[in-house]
C-alpha positions in Angstrom: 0.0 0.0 0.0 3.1 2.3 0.4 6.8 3.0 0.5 9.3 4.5 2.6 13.1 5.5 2.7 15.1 5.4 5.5 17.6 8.1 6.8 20.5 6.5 5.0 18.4 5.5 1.8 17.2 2.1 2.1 13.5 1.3 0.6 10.8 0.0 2.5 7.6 -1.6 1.2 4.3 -1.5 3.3 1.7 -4.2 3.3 -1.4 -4.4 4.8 -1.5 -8.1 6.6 1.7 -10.7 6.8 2.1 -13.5 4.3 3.2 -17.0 5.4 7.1 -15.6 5.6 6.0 -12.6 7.2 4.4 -14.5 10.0 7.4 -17.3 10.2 9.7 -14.0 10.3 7.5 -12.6 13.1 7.9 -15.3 15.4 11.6 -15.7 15.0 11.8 -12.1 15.8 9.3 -12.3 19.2 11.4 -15.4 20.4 15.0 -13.7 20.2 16.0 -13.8 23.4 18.8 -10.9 22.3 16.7 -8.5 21.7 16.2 -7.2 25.1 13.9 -4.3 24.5 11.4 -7.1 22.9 11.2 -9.3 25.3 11.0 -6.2 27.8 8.5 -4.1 27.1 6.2 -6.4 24.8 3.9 -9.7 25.2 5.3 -11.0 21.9 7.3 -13.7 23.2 4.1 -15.1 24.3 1.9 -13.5 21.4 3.7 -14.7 18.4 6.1 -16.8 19.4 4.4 -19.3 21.3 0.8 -18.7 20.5 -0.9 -18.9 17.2 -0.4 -15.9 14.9 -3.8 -17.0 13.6 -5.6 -16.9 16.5 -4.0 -13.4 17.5 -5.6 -12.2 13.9 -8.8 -14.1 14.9 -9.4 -11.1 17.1 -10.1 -8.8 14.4 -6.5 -7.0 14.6 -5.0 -5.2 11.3 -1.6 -6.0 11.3 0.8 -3.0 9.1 4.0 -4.1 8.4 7.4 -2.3 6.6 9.4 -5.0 4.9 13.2 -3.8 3.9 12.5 -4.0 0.0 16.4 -5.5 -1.2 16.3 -8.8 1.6 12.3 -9.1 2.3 13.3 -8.7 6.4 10.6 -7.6 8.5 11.6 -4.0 9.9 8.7 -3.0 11.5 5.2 -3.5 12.8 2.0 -1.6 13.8 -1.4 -3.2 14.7 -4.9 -1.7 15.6 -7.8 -3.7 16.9 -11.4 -3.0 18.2 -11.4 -3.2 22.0 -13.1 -0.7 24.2 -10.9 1.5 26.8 -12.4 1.1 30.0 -14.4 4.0 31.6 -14.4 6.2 28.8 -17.1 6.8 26.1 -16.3 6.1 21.6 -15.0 3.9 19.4 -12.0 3.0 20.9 -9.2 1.0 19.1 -6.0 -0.4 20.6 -2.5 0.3 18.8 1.2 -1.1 19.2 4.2 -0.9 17.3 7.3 -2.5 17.4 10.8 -2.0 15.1 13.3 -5.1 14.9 16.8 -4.6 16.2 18.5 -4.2 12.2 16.0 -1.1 11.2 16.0 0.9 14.3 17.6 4.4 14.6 17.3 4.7 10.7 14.2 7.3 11.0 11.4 5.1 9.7 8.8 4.4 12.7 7.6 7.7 13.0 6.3 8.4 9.7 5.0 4.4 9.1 2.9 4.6 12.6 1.5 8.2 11.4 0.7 6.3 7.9 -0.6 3.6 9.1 -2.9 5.6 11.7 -4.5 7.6 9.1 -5.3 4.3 6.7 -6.9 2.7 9.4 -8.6 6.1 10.5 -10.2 6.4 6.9 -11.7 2.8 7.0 -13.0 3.2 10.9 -16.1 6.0 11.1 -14.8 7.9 14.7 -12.2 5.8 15.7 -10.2 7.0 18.9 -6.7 4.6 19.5 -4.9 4.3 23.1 -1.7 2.3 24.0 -0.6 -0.1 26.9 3.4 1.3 27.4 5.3 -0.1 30.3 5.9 3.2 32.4 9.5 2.1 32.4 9.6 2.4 28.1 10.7 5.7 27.7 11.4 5.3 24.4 8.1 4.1 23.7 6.5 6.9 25.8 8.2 9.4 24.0 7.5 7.7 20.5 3.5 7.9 21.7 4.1 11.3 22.4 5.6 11.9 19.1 2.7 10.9 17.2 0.3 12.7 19.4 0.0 10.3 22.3 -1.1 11.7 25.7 -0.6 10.6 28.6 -4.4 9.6 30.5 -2.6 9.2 34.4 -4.4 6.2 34.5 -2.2 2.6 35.0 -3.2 -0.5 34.7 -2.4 -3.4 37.8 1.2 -3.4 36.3 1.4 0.0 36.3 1.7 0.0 32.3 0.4 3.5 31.0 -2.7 4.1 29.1 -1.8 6.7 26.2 -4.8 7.9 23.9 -5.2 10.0 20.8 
């Protein structure tokens, strides 16, 4: 559905959904036990790495991903998904992203989560998005923040934050 070029001139293709070798890469990527900020701050290990990518996609979740054009690696990832935000009134839609260890720091995230928010925006009448970020993902926060993430001051039992936009 799109392109993008990274600070130092790579290309990027973005799909809408993963193929078969998206989803094998996926997994290999949510199960690397060297990529600390992964395993950290996500579920993914757990998500799609041990679970069923299927049955993650089952929940009605659009999956956005930026594949480095010349070797077909996945860079990047951004999902939405319906799911009501507790206590608070609209359609409300949850959002993650995640970049893979060889594509950050190369300028690309920003622009591919603000690209991928407007598609999905365009398709869903209303939509409002929020984000679970681990309080201690200041990279994350900032990233939210970025993109026009604020802050709610509410926390869930893990003390995770809840962003909106």
């Amino acid at each position: 559905i799109g392109e993008a070029a990274s600070k130092d001139g790579n290309s990027f293709s973005i799909f809408v959904g993963l193929n078969e070798k998206m989803v094998a890469q996926l997994k290999v990527l949510s199960l690397d036990k060297s990529d600390v900020e992964i395993q950290k701050n996500t579920s993914d290990k757990k998500r799609f790495g041990e679970q069923s990518y299927e049955d993650w996609y089952k929940k009605n979740r659009t999956p956005f991903v930026l594949v480095h054009t010349a070797t077909n690696a996945l860079a990047a990832l951004v999902w939405f998904g319906p799911e009501p935000l507790e206590k608070k009134e609209g359609n409300w839609h949850t959002v993650a992203w995640r970049s893979y260890p060889s594509f950050r720091g190369r300028g690309l995230m920003k622009e591919f989560a603000k690209f991928t928010m407007e598609i999905y925006a365009s398709k869903i009448p209303d939509v409002k998005f929020w984000a679970v970020i681990k309080k201690e993902n200041a990279g994350s926060i900032g990233f939210a923040q970025a993109i026009g993430f604020k802050d709610t001051q509410q926390a869930l039992s893990d003390g995770s934050l809840i962003m909106i936009k």
